[in-house]
Backbone as numpy.savetxt, mean C-alpha at the origin, in Angstrom:
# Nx Ny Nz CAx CAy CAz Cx Cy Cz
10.82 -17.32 -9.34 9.63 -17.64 -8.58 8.67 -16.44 -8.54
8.84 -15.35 -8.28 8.45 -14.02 -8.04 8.83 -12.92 -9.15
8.08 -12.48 -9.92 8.70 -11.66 -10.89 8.24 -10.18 -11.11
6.97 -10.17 -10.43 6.23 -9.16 -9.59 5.60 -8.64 -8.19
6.66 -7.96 -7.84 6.49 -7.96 -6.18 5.62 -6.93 -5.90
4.92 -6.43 -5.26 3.59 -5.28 -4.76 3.74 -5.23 -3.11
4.02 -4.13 -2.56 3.98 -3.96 -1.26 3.07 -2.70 -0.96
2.41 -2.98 -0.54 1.23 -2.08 -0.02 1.30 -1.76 1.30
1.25 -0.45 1.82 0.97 0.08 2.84 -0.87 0.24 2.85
-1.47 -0.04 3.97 -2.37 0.10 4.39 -2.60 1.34 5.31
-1.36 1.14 6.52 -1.39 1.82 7.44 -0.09 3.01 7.13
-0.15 4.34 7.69 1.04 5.00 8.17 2.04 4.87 9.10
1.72 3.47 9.60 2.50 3.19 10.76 4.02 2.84 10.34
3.99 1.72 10.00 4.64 0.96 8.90 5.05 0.65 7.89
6.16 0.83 7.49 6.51 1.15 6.28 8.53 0.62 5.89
9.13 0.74 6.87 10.62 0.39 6.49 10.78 -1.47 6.71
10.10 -2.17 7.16 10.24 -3.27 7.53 9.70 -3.89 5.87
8.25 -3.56 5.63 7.73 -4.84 4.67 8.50 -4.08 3.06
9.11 -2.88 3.16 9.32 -2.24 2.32 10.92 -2.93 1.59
11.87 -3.37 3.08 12.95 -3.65 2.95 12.68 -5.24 2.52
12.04 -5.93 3.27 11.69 -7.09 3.05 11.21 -7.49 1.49
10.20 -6.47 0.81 10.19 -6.37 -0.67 11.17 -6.18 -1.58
11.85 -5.30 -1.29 13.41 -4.64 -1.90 14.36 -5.89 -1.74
14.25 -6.85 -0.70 15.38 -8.17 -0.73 14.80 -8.82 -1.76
13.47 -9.64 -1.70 12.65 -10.32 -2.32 13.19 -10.23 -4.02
13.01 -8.72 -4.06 12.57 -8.50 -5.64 14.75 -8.72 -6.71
15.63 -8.60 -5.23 16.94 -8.66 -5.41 17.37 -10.04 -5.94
16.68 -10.71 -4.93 17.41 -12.32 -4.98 16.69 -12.75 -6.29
15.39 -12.33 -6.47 14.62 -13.16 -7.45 14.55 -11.91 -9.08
15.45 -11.21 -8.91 15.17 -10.18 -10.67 13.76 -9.89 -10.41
13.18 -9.33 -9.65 11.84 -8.95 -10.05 11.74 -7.62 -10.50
10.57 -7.46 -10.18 10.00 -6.15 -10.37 9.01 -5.61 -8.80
9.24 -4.34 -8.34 8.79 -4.34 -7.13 8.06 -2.73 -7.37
6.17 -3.11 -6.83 5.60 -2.00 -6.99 5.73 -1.64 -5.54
5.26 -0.44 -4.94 4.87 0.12 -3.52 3.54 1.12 -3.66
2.97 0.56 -3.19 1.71 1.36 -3.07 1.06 2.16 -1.50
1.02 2.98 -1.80 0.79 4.07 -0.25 -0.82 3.79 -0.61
-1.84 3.66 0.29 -3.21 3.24 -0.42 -3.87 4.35 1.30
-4.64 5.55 0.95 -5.48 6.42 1.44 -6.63 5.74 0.95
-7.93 6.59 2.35 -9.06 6.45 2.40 -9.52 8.14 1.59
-9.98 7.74 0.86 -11.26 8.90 0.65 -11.82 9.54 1.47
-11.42 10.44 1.98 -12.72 11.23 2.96 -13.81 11.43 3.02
-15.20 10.79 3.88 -16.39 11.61 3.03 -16.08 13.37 3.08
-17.18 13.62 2.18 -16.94 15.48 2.25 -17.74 15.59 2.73
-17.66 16.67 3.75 -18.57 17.61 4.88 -19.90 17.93 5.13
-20.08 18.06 3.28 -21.86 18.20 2.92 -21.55 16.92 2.02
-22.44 16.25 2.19 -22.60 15.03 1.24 -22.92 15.01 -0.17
-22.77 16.04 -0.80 -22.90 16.83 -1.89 -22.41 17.12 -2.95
-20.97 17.72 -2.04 -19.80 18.44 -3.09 -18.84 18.06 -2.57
-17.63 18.39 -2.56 -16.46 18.51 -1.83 -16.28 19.81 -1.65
-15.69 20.27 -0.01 -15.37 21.66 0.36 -13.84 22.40 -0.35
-13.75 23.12 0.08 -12.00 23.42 0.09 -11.29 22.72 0.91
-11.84 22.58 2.22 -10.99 22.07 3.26 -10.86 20.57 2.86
-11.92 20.05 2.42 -12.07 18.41 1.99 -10.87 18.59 0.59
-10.90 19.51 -0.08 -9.89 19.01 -1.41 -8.62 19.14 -0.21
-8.20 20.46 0.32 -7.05 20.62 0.82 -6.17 19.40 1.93
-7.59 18.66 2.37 -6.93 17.67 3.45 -6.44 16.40 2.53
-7.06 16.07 1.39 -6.84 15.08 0.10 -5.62 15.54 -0.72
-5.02 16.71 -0.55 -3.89 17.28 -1.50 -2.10 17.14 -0.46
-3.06 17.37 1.05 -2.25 16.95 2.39 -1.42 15.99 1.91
-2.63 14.73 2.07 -2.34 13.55 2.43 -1.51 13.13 1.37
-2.06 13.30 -0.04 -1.17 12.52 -0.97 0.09 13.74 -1.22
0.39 14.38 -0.80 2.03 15.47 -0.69 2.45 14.42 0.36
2.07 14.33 1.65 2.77 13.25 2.39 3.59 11.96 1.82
2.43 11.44 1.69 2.57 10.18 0.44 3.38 10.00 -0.59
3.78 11.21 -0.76 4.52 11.65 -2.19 5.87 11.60 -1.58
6.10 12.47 -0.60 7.28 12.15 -0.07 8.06 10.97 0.44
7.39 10.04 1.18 7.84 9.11 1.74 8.03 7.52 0.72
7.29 7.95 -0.41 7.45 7.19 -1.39 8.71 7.44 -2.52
9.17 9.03 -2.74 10.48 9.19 -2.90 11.54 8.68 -2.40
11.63 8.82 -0.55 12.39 8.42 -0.20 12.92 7.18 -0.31
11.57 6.17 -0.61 11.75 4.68 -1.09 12.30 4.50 -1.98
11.95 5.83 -3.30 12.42 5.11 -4.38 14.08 5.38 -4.23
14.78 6.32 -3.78 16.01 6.91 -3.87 16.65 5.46 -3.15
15.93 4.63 -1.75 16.70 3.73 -1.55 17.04 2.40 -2.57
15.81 2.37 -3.38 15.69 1.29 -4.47 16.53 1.25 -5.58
16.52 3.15 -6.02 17.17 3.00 -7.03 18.70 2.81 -6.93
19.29 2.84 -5.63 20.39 2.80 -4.93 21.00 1.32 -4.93
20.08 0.48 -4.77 20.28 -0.62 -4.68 20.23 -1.87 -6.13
20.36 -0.84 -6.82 19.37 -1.02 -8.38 18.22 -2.11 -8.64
17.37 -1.35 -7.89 15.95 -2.33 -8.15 15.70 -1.45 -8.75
14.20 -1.93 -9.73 13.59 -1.22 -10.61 12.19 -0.96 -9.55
11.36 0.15 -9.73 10.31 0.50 -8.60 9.89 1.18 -9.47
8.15 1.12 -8.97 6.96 2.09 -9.29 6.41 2.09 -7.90
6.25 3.57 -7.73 5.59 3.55 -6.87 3.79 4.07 -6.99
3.04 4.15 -6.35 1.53 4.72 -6.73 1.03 5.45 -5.46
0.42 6.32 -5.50 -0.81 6.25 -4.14 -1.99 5.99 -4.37
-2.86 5.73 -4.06 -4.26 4.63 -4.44 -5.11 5.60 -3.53
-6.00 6.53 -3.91 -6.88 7.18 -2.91 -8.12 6.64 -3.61
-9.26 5.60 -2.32 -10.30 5.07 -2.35 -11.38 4.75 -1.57
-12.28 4.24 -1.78 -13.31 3.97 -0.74 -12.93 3.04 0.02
-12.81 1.82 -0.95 -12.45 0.60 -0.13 -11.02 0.07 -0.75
-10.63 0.04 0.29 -9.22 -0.66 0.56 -9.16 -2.17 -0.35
-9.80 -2.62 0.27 -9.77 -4.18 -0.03 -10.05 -4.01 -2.16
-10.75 -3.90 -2.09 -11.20 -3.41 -3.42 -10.61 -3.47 -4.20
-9.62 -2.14 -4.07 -8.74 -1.47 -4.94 -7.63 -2.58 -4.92
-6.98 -2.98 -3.82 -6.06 -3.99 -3.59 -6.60 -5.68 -4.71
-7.38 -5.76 -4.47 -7.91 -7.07 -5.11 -7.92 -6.70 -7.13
-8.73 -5.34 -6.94 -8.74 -4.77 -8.11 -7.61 -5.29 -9.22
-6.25 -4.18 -8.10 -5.06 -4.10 -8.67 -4.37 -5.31 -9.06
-4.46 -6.56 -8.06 -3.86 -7.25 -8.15 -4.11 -8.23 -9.79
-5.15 -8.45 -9.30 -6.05 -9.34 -11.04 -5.51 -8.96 -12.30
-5.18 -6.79 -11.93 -4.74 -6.66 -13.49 -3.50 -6.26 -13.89
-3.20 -6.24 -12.93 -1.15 -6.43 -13.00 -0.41 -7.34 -12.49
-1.00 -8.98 -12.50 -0.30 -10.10 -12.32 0.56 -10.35 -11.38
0.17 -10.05 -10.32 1.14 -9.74 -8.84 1.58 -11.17 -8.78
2.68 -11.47 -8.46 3.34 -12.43 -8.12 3.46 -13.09 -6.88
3.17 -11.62 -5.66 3.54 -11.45 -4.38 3.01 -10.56 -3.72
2.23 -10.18 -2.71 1.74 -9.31 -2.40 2.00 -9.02 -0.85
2.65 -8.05 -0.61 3.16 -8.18 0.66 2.46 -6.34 1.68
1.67 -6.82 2.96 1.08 -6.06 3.32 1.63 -5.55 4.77
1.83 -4.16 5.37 1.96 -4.17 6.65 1.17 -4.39 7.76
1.95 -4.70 8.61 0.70 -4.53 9.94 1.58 -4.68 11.31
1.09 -2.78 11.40 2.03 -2.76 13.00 0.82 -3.21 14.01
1.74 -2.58 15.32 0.76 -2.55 16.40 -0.31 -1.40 16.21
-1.27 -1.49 16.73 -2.87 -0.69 16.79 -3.42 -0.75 17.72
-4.18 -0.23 17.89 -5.27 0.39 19.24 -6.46 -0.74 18.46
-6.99 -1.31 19.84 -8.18 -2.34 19.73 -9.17 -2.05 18.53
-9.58 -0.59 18.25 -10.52 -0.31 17.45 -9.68 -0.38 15.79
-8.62 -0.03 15.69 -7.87 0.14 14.67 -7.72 -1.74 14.26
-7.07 -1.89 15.07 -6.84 -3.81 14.60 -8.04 -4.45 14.24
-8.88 -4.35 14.80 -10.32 -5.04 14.49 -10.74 -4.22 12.98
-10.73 -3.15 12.50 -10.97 -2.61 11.12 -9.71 -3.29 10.35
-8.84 -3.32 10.70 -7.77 -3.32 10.02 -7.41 -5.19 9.72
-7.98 -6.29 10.69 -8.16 -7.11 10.27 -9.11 -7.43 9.21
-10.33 -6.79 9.03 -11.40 -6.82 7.59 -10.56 -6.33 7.01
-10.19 -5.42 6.51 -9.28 -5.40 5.24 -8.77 -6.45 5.30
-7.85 -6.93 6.06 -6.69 -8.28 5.71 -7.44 -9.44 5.34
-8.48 -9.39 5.73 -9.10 -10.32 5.72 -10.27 -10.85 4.26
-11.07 -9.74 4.05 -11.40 -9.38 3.09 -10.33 -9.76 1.61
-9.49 -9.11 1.84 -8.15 -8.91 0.72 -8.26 -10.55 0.40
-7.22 -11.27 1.42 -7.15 -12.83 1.07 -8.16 -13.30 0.98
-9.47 -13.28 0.69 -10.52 -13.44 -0.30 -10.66 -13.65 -0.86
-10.13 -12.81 -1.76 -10.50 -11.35 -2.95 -9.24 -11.71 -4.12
-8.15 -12.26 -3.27 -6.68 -12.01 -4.30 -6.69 -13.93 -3.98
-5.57 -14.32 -4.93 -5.36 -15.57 -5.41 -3.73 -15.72 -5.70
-3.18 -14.83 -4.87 -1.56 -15.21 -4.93 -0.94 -15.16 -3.11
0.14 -15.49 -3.21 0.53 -15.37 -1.96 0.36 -14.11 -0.88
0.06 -14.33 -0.18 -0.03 -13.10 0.95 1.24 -12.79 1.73
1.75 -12.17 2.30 2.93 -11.68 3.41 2.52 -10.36 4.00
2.18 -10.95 5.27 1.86 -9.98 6.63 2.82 -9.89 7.02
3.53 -8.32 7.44 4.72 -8.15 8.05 4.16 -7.27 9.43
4.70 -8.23 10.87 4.35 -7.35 11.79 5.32 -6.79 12.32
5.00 -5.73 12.73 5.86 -4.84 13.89 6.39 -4.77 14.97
């Protein structure tokens, strides 16, 4: 049924629930299971260039990213799923997500969504919202 699974993090909140939930998915059905950590672009400071501090907070984030996406893969490869993982640093979220999906034949696309602060959920529903738009395969919202 599923032969390409994609789990995308949006948020830093969330991450062991839709991750495990992908990792079953991709078990029962032989798939293939991507994970994508997906950052915002920062604007830079002067609208111009990028600073030091603007590269250094972008080198932060995806070292973070880097890590916690290891840790995924060590559980995957444990379990012998096959995994790619990516980090996606962009403007727009939705975008890149819709982008991706069109040209690597997602089968499944499975997104988090913890709890948030009023201002966070209301942004964070346009993405979700936007996305199932945009994409033409199944959706899976995993809440917290």
């Amino acid at each position: 049924m599923f032969k390409n699974i994609v789990v995308i993090f949006v948020t830093h909140k969330t991450k062991v629930k839709p991750f495990f939930v992908g990792l079953s998915l991709a078990k029962k059905f032989d798939a293939n299971l991507t994970v994508v950590e997906c950052l915002y672009r920062s604007a830079p400071k002067f609208h111009f260039f990028e600073t030091k501090s603007d590269k250094k907070q972008i080198e932060f984030q995806k070292k973070e990213a880097k890590k916690s996406l290891e840790k995924l893969e060590k559980v995957a490869k444990d379990s012998d799923i096959q995994i790619k993982t990516k980090i996606a640093i962009t403007d727009s979220i939705p975008s890149w997500i819709a982008e991706y999906i069109h040209s690597n034949k997602v089968d499944l696309l499975i997104i988090d969504h913890p709890n948030l602060s009023e201002f966070e959920e209301a942004h964070y529903d346009d993405i979700i919202q936007s996305v199932s738009h945009k994409v033409r395969v199944p959706l899976l919202l995993l809440k917290s």
